[in-house]
N, C-alpha and C positions, 0 to 999 in steps of 0.2 A: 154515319155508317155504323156506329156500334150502337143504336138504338135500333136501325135493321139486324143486324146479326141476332140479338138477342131478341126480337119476335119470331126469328126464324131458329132459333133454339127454340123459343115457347111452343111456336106452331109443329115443332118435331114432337114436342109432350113428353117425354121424359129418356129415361135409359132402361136398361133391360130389365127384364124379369124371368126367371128363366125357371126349368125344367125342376121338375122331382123324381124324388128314386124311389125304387123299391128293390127288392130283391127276389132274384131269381136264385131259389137255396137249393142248393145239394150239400148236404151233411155225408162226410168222412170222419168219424170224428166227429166234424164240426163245419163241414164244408159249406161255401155259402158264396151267393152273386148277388150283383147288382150296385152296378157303380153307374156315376152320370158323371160324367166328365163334359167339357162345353167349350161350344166357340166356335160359332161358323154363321156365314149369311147363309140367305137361302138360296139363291142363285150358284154357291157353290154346292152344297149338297142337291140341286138340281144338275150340276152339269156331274156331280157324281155319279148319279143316276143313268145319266145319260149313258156317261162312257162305258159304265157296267154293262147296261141293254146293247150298247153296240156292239161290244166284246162279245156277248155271247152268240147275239148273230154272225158276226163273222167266223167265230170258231167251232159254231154248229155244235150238233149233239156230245162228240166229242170234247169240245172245251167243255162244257159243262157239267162233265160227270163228275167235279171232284165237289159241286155241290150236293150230292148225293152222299157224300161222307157223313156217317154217323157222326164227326166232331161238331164239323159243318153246319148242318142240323139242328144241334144244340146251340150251338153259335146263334143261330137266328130266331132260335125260339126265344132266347134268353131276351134277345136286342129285342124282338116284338114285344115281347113281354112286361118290360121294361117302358118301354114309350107309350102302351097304351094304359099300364098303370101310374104312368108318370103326368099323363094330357089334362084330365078332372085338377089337380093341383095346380099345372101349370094355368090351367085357365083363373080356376082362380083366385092367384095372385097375380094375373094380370089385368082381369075384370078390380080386385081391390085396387089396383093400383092408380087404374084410370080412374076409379070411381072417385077416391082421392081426390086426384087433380082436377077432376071436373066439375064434383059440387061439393064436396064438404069446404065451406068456411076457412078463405085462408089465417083466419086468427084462433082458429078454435084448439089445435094443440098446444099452441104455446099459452094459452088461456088456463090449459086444464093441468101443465104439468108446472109441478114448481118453479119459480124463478128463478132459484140457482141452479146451476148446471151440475152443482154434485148432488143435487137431494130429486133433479127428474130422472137421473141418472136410474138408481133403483124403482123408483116409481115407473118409470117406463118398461122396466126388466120384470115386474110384478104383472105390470098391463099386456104382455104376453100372452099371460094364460088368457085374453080372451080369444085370440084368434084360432081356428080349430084347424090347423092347417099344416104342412109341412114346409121344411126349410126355402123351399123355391119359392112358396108362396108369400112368405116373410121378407125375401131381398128387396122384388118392387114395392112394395109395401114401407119399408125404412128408406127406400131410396124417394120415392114421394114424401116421405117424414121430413126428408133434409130439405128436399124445393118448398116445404112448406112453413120452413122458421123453426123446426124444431132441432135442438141443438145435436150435432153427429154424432156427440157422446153417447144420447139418449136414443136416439134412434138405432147405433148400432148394437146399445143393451136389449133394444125391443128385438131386433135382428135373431140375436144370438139364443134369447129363454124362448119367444115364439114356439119355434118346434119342439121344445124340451120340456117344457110347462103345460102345456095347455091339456084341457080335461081330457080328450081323446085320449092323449097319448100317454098320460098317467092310468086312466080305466086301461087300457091296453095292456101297461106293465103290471098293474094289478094282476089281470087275468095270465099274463106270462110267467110271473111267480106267485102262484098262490097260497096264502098262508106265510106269504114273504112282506109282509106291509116295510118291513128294515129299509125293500128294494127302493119301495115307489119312494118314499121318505128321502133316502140317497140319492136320487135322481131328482128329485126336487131342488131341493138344499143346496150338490153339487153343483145345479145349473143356473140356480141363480147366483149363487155366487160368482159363478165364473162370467155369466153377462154384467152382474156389478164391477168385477173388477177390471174387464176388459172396457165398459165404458168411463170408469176413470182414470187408467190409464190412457186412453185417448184425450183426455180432458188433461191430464198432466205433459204427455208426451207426443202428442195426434198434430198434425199441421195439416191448414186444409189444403195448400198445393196438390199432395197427396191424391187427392179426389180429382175428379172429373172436370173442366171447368162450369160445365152447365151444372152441376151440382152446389157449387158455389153462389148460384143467384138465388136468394130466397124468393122470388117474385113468380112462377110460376103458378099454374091454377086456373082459373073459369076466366075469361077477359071479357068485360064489358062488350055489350053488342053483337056475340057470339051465342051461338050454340049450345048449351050443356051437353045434348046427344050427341052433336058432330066431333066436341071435343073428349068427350069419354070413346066413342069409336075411333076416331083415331088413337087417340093413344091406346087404345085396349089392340087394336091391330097392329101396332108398329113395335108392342113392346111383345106379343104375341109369335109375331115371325121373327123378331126378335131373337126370343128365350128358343123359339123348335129348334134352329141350330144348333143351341148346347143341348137341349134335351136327346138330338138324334147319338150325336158325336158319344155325350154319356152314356147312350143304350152300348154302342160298340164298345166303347173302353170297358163296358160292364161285363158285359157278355166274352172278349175275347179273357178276360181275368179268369173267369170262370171257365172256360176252355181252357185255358193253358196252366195255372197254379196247380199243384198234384193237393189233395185233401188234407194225403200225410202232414204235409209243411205245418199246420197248423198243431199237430201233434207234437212237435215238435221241442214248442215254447211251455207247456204249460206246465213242465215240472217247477219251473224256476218263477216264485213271486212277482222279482221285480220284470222278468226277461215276458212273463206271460202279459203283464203289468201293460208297458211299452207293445207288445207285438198288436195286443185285442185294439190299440190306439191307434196303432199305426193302420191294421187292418180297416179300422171305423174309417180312415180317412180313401182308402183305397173301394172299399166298396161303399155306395151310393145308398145304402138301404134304407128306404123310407122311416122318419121317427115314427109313424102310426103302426109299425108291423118291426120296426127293430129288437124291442125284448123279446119279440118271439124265437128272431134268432141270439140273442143273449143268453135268452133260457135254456136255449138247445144245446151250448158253448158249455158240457155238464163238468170238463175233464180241467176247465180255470177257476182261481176263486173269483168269490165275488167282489172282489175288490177289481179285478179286471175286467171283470162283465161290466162291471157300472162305468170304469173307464169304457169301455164300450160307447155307454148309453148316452154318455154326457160329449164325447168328443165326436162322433157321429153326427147327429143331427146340425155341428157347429161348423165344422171344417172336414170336408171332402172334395175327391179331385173337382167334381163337376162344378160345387161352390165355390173352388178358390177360381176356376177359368169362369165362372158366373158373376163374381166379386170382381175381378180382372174386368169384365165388360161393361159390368153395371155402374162400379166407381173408382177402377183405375190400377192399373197392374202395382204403379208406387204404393197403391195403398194395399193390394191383395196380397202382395206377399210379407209386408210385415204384419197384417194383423191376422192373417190366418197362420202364421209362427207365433206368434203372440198366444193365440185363442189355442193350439194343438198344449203349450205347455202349462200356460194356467187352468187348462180343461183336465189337463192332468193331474196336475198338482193338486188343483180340488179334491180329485176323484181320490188319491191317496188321502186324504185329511179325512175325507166325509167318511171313506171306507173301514179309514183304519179309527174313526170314534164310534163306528156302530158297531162292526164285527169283531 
């Protein structure tokens, strides 16, 4: 019996991979959207659907005039907006993920990162920058790293720099502040450190119960006798319908943020160092804003220092609502909420060291 189970994990192919953000910005100030927030099958966002269509039919021209509300409106541009610059990332990372499992070599990572688990640790959090991608496309990604023998430590470092390192998203900050090379450099520096220290911390303190239990079998990958294409299609479509559930869920949490927060609010924080410090962190986590287009709205953020703008830049792309219910799905609520509290305060703590030795 437990030699079937465990083909019928295999034949599932992996866990999620889910959604990317971007942001849909309105500046007050500093006003700004785009949150992903996640977690849903598709069959429930189809009977969503449903009920909505039948509502409206039943209630006729009348029920539906309060979609004609200018809030409304905005409300749904933001949520389109959002999902259709989210979909190219979400695929993917779920195309890398399958691709993973289906033919790369299941000894080839553990091959190529060092044998100790603290020295692949950064080696893995270096190997970031090559992926050119956003944070959604990084989870499937580490979570095929774990089915495939590489140790959780190293995998979740790859996780964390992926979106924060990689040359896109450094050219991108470049061009957000020009003449600011201090920025790119701090957002470097803060971010690797912070994937270093979050994957040895896990190597000190990490238990794999935590995880998922299919994430616990190293054996996953191509099975003699099989397919290569049957099994990168499936898993590319299971982890696909997958992640659209978080991805839809995140356009609304993004968009209703952005309808409802007044701009002022943000005005608010920015006299005070450490209170702007905390708010630009806390904000990074609540809006969704993709790392390839985030210094743009950091750049815009003119009324904080930049010791808060970089916490911005570095606690952003690591921990937001959509990736902590994405990490929830992918390898396990036990493990999402302590390592996304973990990653919110040493993503901080960096970003005060790296800020306060440059500027």
């Amino acid at each position: 019996m437990e030699k079937t189970d465990e083909k019928a994990d295999v034949a599932r192919c992996v866990t999620a991979g889910p959604p990317e953000r971007r942001s849909g910005t309105r500046l007050s100030g500093a006003r700004l959207s785009g949150v992903g927030l996640s977690g849903v099958r598709p069959w429930w966002l189809g009977a969503v659907l449903v009920s909505a269509a039948g509502a409206a039919v039943v209630l006729g021209p009348a029920g539906t005039r309060w979609l004609e509300h200018p809030a409304v409106q905005a409300w749904r541009t933001v949520c389109l907006a959002i999902t259709v610059q989210a979909l190219p990332f979400l695929l993917l990372g779920t195309a890398l993920s399958g691709a993973i499992n289906a033919f790369v070599p299941a000894g080839l990572f553990t091959r190529v990162l060092p044998k100790r688990p603290a020295l692949a640790v950064p080696v893995a959090g270096a190997a970031g920058a090559v992926l050119p991608g956003c944070e959604c496309a990084s989870v499937p990604v580490a979570s095929s790293l774990i089915r495939r023998g590489v140790p959780p430590a190293a995998a979740f470092a790859f996780l964390l720099s992926a979106p924060a390192v990689n040359p896109v998203v450094l050219t991108a900050t470049a061009v957000a502040f020009p003449g600011n090379p201090a920025m790119v450099a701090a957002r470097l520096l803060a971010s690797l450190a912070t994937a270093a220290v979050m994957g040895w911390l896990w190597l000190w303190l990490g238990k794999e119960e935590w995880l998922r239990p299919l994430l616990r079998h190293r054996h996953t990958g191509h099975r003699p006798g099989h397919s290569r294409w049957t099994e990168f299609r499936l898993g590319f479509r299971h982890d696909f319908l997958h992640a659209g559930g978080f991805l839809v869920l995140g356009a609304m949490a993004a968009a209703t943020f952005d309808v409802a927060v007044p701009g002022a609010v943000l005005d608010t924080f920015s006299g005070s160092p450490w209170l702007s410090v905390l708010f630009l962190a806390g904000l990074a986590v609540l809006l969704a804003v993709c790392s390839e287009a985030d210094a743009f709205v950091a750049a815009s953020l003119t009324g904080f220092s930049p010791t808060a703008r970089l916490a911005f830049l570095v606690v952003g792309p690591m921990v937001d609502l959509k990736l902590i219910a994405l990490q929830a799905g992918t390898f396990g609520r036990a493990f999402a909420w302590r390592f996304c509290t973990a990653t919110t305060v040493v993503a901080v703590t960096s970003s005060v060291l790296t800020g306060g030795a440059l500027w």
